[in-house]
C-alpha positions as CSV (number, residue, x, y, z in Angstrom):
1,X,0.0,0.0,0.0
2,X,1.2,3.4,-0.5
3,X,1.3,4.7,2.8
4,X,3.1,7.7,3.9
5,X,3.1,8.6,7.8
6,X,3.6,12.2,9.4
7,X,5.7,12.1,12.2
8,X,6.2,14.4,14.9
9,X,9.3,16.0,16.4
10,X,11.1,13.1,17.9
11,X,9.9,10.3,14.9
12,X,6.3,9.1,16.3
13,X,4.1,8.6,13.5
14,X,1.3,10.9,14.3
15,X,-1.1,10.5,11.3
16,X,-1.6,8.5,8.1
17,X,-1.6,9.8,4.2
18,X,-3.2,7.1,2.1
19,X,-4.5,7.9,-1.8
20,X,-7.9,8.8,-2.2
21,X,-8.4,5.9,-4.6
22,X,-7.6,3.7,-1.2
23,X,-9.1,5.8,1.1
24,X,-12.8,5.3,-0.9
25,X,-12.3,1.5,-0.8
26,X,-11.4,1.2,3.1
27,X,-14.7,3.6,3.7
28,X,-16.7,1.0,1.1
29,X,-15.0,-1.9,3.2
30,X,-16.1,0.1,6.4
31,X,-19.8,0.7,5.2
32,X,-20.1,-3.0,4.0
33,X,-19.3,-4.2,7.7
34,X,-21.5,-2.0,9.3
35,X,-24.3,-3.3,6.8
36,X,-23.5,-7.0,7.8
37,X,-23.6,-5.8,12.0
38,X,-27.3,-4.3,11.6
39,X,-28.2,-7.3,9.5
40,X,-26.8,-10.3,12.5
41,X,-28.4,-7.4,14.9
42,X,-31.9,-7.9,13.5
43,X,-31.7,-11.0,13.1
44,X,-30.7,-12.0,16.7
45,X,-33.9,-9.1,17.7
46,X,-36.3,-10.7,15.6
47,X,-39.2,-11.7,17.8
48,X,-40.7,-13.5,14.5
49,X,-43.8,-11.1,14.4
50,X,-45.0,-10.5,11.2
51,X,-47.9,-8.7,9.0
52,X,-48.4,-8.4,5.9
53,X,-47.9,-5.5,3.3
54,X,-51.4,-4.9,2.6
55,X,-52.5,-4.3,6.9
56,X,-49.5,-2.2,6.6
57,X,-51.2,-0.2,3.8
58,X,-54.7,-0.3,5.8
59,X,-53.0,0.7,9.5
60,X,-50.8,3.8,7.4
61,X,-54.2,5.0,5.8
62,X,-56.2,4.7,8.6
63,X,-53.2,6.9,10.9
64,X,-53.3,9.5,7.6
65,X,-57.4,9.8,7.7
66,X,-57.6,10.6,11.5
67,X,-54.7,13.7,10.9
């Protein structure tokens, strides 16, 4: 990788300079794994409730009619 390190007074590396080409794809790798967390999240909340699309549609239009 071509990484380049700023370094402070006495030679501590103090901050990372990475191209922008490889800075996108560690945010895409970063945004991927966060998608996969929420999904095993859900899935260990899932209570297995359920209803289907059409009561959805009826409860939403029946909260919309009483605005």
């Amino acid at each position: 990788m071509e990484t380049q390190f700023l370094t402070d007074e006495k030679g501590n590396r103090t901050a990372v300079l990475l191209p922008i080409k490889k800075y996108n794809q560690l945010i895409e790798k970063l945004e991927d794994l966060e998608d996969v967390r929420l999904y095993d999240q859900a899935k260990r909340e899932d209570d297995g409730f359920r209803i289907s699309f059409e009561d959805y549609i009826k409860t939403r239009e029946g909260k919309r009619s009483n605005v």
